[in-house]
N, C-alpha and C positions, 0 to 999 in steps of 0.2 A: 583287271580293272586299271585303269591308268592310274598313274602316280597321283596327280592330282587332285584326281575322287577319292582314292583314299586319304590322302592328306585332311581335307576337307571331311570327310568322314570322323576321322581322327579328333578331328579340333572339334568335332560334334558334337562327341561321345563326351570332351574332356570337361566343356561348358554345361552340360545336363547334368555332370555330376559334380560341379561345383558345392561348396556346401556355402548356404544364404546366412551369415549369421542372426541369429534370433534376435530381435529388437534390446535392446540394454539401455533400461530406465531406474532411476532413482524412486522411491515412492513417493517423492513430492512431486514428483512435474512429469511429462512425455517426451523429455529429452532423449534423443536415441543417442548415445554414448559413443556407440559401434561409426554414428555418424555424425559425432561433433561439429567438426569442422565446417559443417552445411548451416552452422549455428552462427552465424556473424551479424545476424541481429540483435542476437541477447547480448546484453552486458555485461563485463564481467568484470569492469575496472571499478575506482572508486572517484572516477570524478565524470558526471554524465552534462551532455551538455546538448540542450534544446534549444532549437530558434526561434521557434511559435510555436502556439497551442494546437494541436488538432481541434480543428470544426468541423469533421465528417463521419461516418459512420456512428450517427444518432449526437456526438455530442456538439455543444457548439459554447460560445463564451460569452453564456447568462452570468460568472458567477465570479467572482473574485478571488479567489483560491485560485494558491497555487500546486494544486495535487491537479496536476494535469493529464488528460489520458492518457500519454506515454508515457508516463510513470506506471500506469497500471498495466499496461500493455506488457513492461518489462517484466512486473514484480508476478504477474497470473501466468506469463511462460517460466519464469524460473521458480514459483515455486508452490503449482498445481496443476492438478491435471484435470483432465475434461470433465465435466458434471460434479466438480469437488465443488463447494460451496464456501464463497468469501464473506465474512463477517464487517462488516463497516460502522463502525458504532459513531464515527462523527460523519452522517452520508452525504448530507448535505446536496451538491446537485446535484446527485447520482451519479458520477463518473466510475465509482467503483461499481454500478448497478450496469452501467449501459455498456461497459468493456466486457464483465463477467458474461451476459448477453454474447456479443459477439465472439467471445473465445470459446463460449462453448461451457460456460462454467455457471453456477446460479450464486444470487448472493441475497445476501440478509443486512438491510440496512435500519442503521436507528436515528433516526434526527429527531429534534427538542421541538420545532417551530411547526406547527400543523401545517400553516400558510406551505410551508416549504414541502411537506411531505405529501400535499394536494396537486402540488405546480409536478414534483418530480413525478409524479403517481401519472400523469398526463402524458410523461414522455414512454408510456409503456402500455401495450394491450391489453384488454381487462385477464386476458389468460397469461400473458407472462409475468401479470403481476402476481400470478397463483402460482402455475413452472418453476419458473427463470428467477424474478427478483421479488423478495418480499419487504414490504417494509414499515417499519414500525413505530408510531409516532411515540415518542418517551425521554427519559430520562438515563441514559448509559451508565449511571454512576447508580443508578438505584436496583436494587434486591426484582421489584415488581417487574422493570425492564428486563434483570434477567432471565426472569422465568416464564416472561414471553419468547425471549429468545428461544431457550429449554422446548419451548410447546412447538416454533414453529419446526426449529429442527428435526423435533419427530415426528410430525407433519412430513416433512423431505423427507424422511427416511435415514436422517443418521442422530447420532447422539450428540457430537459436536461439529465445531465449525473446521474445514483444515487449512483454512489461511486467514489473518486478523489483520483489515489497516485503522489504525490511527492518526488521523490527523486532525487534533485539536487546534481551537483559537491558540493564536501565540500570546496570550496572556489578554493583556488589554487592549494590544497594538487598534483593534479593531472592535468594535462592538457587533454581536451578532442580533442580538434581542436585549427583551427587557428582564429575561427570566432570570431568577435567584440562581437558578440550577445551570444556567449558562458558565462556561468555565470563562467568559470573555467579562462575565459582570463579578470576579472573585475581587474582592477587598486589597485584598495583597497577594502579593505571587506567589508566596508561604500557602498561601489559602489556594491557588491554582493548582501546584505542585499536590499537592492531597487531592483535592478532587478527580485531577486526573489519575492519579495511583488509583480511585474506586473505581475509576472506569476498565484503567489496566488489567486491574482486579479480576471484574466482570470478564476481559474478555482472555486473561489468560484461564479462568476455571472453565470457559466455553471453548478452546482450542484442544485440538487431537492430541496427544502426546508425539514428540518431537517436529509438530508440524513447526511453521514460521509464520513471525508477524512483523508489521513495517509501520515504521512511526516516523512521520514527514511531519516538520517540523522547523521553526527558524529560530532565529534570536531575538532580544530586542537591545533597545537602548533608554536608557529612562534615568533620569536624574546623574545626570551628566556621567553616567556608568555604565558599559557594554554586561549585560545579563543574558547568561549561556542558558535560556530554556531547554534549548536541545539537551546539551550535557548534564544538566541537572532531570528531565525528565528519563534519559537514558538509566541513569543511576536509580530513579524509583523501578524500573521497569526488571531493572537487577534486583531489588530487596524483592521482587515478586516471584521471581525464581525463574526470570528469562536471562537464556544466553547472549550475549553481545556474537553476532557472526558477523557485522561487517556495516564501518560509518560511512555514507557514499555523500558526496559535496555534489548538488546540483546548481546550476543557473538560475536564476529567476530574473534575469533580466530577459523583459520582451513576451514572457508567459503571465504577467498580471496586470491589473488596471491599476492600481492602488497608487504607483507611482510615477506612471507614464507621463502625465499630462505635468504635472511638477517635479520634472529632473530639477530643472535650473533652481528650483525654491531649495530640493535638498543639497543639493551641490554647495549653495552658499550655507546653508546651516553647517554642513561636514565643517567647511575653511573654519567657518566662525566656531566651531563649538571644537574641533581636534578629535572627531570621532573621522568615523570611515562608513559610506554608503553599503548598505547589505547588498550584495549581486551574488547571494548565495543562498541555499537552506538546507539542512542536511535528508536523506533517506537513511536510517536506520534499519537495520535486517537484526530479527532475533529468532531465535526458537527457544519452543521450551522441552526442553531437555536436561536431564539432570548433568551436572557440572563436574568433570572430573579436577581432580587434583590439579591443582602447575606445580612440577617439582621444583624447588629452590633452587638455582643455580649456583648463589652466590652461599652459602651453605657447605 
């Protein structure tokens, strides 16, 4: 046999019995591990930065919120896997419905306004609204919504949800409805801050154990004083027995309506009042998982 042939022969034998390693995933998502590095779409930093909203693949910019579907896009590859089931309990346009849709994943949404849960119900087939996204006209903060949740999950086939978003009105900034039960019509931000804890509530007793939930979320400004919503609902989300894994600073300049049309009005409020324009809001990542110790250093 010529040298050749067998050489080739050789390298034949060596590639058939290469060994494949087996896929290597976490059990929150389908990250292959083995093949990270092919991963340079997920995120992994803590400051993410969009330049427009996606308007394609079912969603498009009805809605003034800034939970944008690339926000979900990231939060559904990093932290589930296919057919897991997303919990949304402020659903609003459905972006956490029509992402979980195309990833591959089902979700459970709760909005307060009929109006809204008839418009989004429209963006969906009468069967994926059975499949794929179900969703629930109510109140997030109340015992009755949760036990429709309870009902449809086992409907789906499982007992809870394994990934939770949150993203609540930021206080009053904006009015969403006329409802009592609205977190955007609370009295005082005392009165927010608890309501939203009932909702937190709900959706950490509806979460898998050590799955992850995401709370998007901004600031405000209101009687001549910068009010950290974020950091103070971060801290209820802790009395509920979620872990803090990681605060990520997003852009919101260019992904909402609210401000576009009057830059220059706030611009001149900034000079005259000595505050500073938000072009920010945080993503929040937690699990709930029990808390080990931090050993004292300084001890």
């Amino acid at each position: 046999m010529p040298s050749n042939s067998k050489k080739n022969l050789k390298e034949t034998k060596k590639t058939s019995l290469e060994v494949v390693k087996p896929i290597k995933t976490k059990p929150y998502n389908d990250i292959d591990l083995n093949n990270w590095k092919l991963y340079e779409n997920v995120k992994t930093g803590t400051w993410w930065e969009f330049s427009s909203r996606e308007k394609k693949n079912g969603h498009s910019y009805d809605y003034h919120g800034n939970y944008i579907p690339q926000i979900a896009t990231q939060l559904f590859e990093r932290y589930t896997k296919k057919n897991d089931i997303v919990l949304d309990l402020f659903f609003g346009s459905g972006t956490s419905g029509i992402e979980a849709k195309n990833m591959q994943r089902r979700c459970i949404g709760v909005e307060l306004k009929q109006e809204m849960v008839d418009y989004v119900s429209s963006k969906f087939t009468p069967k994926e609204l059975v499949v794929d996204v179900n969703i629930i006209q109510g109140d997030s903060a109340s015992l009755d919504t949760k036990n429709k949740i309870q009902d449809r999950l086992e409907i789906m086939g499982e007992k809870f949800a394994q990934f939770l978003i949150l993203h609540p009105p930021y206080d009053d900034i904006i009015k969403f409805s006329d409802k009592k039960e609205d977190l955007s019509n609370c009295a005082t931000t005392e009165e927010f801050y608890e309501l939203f804890k009932k909702v937190a509530k709900n959706g950490y007793d509806l979460l898998e154990q050590n799955r992850f939930a995401a709370l998007i979320i901004g600031d405000k400004y209101a009687n001549s004083r910068y009010i950290s919503l974020g950091f103070e609902c971060q801290r209820r989300m802790e009395e509920l027995g979620f872990v803090t894994k990681a605060v990520i600073v997003k852009n919101i300049t260019g992904n909402e309506k609210a401000k576009g049309k009057t830059a220059n009005l706030w611009r001149y409020r900034a000079l005259s009042g000595g505050f500073n324009i938000f072009e920010h809001e945080y993503i929040m990542i937690f699990q709930k998982t029990k808390l080990k110790k931090v050993r004292n250093t300084n001890s």
